[in-house]
NUNULUM-807201 format. One record per residue (C-alpha): residue in three letters; x negated, y negated, z. Coordinates in steps of 0.25 Angstrom, whole numbers, padded with zeros to 4 digits. Layout:
<pts>
<'ALA',<X,Y,Z>> ...
</pts>
This chain:
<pts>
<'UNK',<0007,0010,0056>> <'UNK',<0008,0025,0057>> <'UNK',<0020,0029,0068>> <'UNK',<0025,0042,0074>> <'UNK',<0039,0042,0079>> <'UNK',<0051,0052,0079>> <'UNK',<0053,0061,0067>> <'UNK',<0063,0052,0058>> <'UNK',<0064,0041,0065>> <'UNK',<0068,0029,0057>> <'UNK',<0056,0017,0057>> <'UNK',<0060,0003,0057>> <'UNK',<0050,-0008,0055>> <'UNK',<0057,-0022,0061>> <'UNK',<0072,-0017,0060>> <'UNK',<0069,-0013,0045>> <'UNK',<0070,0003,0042>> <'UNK',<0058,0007,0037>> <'UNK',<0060,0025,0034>> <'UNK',<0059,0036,0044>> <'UNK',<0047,0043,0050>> <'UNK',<0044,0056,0045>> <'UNK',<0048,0069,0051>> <'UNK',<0035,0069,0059>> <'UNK',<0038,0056,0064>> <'UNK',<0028,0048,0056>> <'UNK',<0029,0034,0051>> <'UNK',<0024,0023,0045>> <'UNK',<0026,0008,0045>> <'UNK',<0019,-0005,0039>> <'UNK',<0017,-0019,0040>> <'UNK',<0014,-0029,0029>> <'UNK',<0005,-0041,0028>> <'UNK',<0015,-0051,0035>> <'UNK',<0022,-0042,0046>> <'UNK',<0027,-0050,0057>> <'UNK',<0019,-0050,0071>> <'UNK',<0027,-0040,0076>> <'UNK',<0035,-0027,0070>> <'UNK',<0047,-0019,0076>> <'UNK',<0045,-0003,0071>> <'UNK',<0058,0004,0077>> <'UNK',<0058,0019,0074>> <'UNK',<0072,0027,0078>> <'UNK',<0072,0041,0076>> <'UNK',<0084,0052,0074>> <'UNK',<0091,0050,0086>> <'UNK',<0092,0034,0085>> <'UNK',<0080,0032,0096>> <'UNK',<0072,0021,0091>> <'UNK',<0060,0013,0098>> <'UNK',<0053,0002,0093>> <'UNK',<0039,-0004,0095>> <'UNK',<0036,-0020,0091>> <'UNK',<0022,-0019,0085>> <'UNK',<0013,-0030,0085>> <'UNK',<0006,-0035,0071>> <'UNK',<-0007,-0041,0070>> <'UNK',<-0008,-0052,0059>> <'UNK',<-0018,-0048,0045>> <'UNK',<-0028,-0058,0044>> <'UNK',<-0028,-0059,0028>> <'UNK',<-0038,-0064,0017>> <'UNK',<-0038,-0073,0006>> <'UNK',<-0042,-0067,-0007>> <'UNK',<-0047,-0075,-0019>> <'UNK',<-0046,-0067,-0033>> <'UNK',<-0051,-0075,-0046>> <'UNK',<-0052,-0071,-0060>> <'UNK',<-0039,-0063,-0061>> <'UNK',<-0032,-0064,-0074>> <'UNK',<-0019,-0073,-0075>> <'UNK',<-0009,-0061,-0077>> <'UNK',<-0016,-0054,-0065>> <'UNK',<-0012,-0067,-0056>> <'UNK',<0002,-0073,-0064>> <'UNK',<0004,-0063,-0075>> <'UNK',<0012,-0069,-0086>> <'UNK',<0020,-0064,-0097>> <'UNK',<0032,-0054,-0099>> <'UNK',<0030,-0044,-0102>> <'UNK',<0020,-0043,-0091>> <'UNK',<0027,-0047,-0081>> <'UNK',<0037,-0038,-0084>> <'UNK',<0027,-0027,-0083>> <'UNK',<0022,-0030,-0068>> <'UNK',<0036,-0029,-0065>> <'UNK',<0037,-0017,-0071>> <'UNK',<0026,-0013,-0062>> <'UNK',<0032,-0020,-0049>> <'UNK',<0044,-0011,-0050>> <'UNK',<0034,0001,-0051>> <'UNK',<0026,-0001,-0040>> <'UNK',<0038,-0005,-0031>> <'UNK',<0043,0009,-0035>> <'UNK',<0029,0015,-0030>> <'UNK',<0029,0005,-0017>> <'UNK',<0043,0012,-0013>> <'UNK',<0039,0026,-0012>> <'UNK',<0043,0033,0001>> <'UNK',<0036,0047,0003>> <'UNK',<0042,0056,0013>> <'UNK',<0028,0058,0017>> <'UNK',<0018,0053,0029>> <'UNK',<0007,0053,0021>> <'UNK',<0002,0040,0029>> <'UNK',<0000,0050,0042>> <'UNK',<-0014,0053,0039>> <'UNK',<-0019,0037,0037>> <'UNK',<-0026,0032,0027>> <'UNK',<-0039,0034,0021>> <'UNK',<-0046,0022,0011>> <'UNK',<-0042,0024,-0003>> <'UNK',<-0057,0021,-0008>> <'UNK',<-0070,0031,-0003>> <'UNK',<-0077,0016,-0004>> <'UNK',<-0073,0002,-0004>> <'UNK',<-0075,-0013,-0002>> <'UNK',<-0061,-0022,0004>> <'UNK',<-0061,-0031,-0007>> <'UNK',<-0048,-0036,-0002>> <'UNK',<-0039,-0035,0010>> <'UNK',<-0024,-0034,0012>> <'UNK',<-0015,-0045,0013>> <'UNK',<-0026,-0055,0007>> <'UNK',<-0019,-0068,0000>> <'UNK',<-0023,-0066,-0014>> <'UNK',<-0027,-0080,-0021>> <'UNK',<-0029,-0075,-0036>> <'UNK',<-0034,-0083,-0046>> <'UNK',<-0032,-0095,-0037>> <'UNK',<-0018,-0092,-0034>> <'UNK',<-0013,-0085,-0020>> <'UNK',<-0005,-0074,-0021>> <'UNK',<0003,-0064,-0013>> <'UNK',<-0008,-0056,-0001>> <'UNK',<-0014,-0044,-0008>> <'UNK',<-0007,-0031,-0001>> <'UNK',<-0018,-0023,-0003>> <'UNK',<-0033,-0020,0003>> <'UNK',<-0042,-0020,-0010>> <'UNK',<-0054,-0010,-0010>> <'UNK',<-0066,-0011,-0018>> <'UNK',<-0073,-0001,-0026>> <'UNK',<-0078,0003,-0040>> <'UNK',<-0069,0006,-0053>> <'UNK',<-0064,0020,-0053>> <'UNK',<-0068,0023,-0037>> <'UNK',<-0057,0034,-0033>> <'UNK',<-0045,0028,-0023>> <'UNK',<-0042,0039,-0014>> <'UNK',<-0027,0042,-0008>> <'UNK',<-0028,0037,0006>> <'UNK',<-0018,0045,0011>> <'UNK',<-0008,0056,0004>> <'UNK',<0003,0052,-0003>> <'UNK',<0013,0052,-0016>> <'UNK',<0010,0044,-0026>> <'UNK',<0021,0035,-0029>> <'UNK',<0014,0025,-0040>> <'UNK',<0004,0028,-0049>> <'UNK',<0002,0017,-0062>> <'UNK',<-0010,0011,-0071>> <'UNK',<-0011,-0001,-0077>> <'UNK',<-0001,-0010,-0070>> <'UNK',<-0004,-0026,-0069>> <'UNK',<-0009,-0027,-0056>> <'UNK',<-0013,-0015,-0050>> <'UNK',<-0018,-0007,-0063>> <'UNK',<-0018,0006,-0058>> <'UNK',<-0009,0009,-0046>> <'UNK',<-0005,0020,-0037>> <'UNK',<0004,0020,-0025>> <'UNK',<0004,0031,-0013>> <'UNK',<0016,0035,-0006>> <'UNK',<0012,0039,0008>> <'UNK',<0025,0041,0015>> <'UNK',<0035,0032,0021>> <'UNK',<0035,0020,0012>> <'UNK',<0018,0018,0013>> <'UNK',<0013,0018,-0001>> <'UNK',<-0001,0014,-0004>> <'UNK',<-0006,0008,-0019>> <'UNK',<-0020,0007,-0025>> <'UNK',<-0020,-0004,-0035>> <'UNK',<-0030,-0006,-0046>> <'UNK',<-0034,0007,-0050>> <'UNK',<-0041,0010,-0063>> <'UNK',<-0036,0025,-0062>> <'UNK',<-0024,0030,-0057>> <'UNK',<-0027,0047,-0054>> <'UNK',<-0013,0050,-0046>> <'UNK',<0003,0049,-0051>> <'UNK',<0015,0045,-0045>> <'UNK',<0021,0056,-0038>> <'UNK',<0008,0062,-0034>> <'UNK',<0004,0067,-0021>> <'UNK',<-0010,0063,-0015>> <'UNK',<-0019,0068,-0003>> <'UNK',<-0030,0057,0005>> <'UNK',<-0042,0054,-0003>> <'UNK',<-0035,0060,-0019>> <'UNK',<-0041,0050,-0028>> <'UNK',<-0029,0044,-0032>> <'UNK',<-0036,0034,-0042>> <'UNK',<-0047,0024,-0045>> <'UNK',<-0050,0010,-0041>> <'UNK',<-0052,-0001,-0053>> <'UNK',<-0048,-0013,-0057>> <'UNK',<-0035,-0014,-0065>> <'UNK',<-0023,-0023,-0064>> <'UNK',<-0024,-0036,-0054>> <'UNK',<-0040,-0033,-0050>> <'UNK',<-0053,-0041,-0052>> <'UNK',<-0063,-0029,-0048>> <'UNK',<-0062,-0013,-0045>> <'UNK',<-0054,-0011,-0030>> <'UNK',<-0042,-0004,-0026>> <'UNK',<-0030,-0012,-0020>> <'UNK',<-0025,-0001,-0010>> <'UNK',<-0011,-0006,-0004>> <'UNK',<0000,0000,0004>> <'UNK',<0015,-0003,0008>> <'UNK',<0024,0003,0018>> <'UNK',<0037,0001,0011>> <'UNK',<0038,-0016,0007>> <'UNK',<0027,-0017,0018>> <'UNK',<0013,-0019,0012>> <'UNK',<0001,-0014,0021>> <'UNK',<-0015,-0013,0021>> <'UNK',<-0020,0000,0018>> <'UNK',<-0032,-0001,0027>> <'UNK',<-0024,-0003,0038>> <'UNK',<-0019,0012,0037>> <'UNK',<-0033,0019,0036>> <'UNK',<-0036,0028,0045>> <'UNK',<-0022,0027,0051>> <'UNK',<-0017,0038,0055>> <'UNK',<-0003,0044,0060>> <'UNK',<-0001,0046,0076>> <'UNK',<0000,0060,0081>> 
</pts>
């Protein structure tokens, strides 16, 4: 959800302080798979006013997703040196999750990362790997060819830019202001570096296969803060005026 409120104003999400608005009085808020029914967003600006609305959350309806044929160290990897390895890569990515841009890059929505796509898998789907149920996938899988070019969906910094790790292969994370970071898994070309600065539609990369994948598609997710989203949900959303 995109607001607009007093410039400043300090944002709380169920009693929980979640950042200020921007000086225009933009800001941004998320829900995760397994919000409540109901949410309390309290916003109180520079004069200690504050107003709070109750919001109402509709429940996902989420799939079951049966994945076969994945190698064993792709399901339950063993050994220790490489499980010392994805931890390495945890403490990374946690790093790149935990960006805050001073920016509202999010103000102009979102546009699909890929020109064209096939949904090959929705957010919030329970994984079954291999015959073994996992934790839900937080992220919406589009389909297309090896090598299609993945477009940035809206500005932003880059704040993670990798090859070559475990799961994701080839990884990038965008910082789009205000704790809203977006990533694009499984990519077998990485063309942007951390630090970096995108514009909407800036080839950012290519899709493929690499890490914890069966066939070429990219795995696009997006957090606010510890709060994991759907990505579609925000395109063509827009800030109000």
């Amino acid at each position: 959800m995109i607001g607009r409120t007093a410039p400043r104003a300090r944002i709380s999400l169920d009693g929980e302080a979640m950042g200020e608005a921007a000086a225009s009085g933009l800001f941004v808020i998320g829900l995760d798979r397994d919000s409540p029914a109901q949410v309390r967003v309290t916003v109180a600006d520079t004069d200690g006013r504050s107003t709070s609305r109750m919001l109402a959350v509709a429940p996902g309806g989420f799939d079951i997703q049966r994945i076969n044929g994945l190698p064993p160290q792709q399901v339950r990897p063993q050994g220790e040196a490489l499980l010392a390895r994805i931890v390495a890569e945890a403490e990374r990515k946690t790093k790149g999750w935990a960006s805050r841009a001073p920016t509202e890059d999010f103000s102009g929505g979102f546009s699909p990362p890929l020109a064209k796509y096939r949904v090959s898998g929705r957010f919030g789907g329970q994984r079954i790997l291999n015959g073994e149920p996992m934790p839900p996938h937080y992220g919406a899988d589009l389909a297309a060819p090896d090598g299609t070019p993945i477009l940035a969906p809206a500005p932003g910094r880059v704040c993670f830019a990798e090859t070559g790790l475990h799961y994701e292969g080839g990884l990038t994370m965008i910082d789009h202001g205000q704790g809203l970071v977006t990533a694009y898994l499984h990519q077998s070309k990485v063309g942007v570096r951390q630090g970096q600065t995108v514009a909407r539609g800036q080839v950012i990369g290519a899709v493929g296969h690499e890490g914890r994948a069966t066939g070429p598609h990219l795995c696009w997710r997006m957090k606010w803060r510890d709060r994991r989203l759907d990505p579609m949900l925000l395109l063509g959303v827009r800030a109000p005026a």
